[in-house]
C-alpha positions as CSV (number, residue, x, y, z in Angstrom):
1,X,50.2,89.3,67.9
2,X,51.3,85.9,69.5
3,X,52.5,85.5,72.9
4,X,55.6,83.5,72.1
5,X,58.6,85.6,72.5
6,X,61.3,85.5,69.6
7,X,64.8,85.1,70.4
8,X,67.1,87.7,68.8
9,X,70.9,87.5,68.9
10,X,72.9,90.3,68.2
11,X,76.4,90.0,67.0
12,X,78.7,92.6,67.7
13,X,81.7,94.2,69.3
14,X,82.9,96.5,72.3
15,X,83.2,100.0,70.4
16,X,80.9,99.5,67.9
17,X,78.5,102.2,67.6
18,X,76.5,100.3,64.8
19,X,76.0,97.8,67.3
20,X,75.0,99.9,70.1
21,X,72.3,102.0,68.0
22,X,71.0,98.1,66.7
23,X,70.8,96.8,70.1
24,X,68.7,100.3,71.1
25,X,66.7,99.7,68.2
26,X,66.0,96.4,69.2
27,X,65.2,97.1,72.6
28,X,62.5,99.6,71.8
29,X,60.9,96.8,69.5
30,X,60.8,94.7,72.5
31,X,58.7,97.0,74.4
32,X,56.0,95.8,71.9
33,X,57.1,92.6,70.4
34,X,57.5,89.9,72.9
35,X,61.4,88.6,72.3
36,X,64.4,88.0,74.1
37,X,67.4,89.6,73.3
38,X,71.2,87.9,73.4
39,X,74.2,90.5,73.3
40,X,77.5,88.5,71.8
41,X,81.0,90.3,71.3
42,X,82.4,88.4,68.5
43,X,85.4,88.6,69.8
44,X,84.2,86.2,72.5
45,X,84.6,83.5,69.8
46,X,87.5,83.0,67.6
47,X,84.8,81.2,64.9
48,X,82.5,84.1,65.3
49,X,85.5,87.1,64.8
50,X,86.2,85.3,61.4
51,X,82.8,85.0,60.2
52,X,81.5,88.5,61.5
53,X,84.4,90.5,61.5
54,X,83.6,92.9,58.6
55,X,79.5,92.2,58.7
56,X,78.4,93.6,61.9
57,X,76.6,94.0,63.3
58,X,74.7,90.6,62.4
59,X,71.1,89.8,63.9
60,X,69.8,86.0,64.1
61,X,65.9,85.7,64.9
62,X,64.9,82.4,66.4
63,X,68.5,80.5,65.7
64,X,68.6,81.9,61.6
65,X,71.0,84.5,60.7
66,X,68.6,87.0,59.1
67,X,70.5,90.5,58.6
68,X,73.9,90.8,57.9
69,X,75.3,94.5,57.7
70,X,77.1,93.9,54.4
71,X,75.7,96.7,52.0
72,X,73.8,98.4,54.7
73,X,73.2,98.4,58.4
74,X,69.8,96.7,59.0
75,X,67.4,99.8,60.5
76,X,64.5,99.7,63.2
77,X,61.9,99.8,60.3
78,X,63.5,96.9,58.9
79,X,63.7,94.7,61.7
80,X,60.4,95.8,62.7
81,X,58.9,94.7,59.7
82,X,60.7,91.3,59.9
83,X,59.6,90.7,63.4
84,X,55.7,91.2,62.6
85,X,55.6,89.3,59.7
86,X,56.8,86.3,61.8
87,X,54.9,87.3,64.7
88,X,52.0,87.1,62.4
89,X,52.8,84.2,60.4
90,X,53.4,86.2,57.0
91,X,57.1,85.5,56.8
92,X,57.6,85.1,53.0
């Protein structure tokens, strides 16, 4: 795998237990995927409430909004997954 460390943002909310497992998840993929993580509380942003207020918790990887928890919440496998294809230059 690369060297270069992703950037991951994870938008959330205070309370959010959704949020708190993701950011876990996330964690324990960084232990083996080089990235840096970025915690924001929508609430920090009036822009951000209205556009993540029923979708979070929302991941961005590298600046691009990749997971949105509209149907579903996005799960460790998942993100996994997503992070070693672009790690490995298979993104699709």
């Amino acid at each position: 795998m690369g060297d270069t460390a992703m950037d991951i943002t994870l938008y959330g909310r205070a309370g959010c237990h959704l949020c708190d497992d993701l950011e876990r998840s996330i964690r324990r993929i960084g232990r083996e995927i080089p990235l840096t993580l970025h915690v924001v509380d929508i609430h920090s942003d009036p822009a951000l409430l209205e556009a993540y207020m029923f979708t979070i918790p929302v991941v961005a990887i590298n600046g691009e909004q990749v997971f949105a928890s509209i149907d579903s919440v996005l799960t460790e496998w998942e993100l996994r997954e997503e992070l070693e294809k672009r790690v490995n230059g298979t993104r699709s």
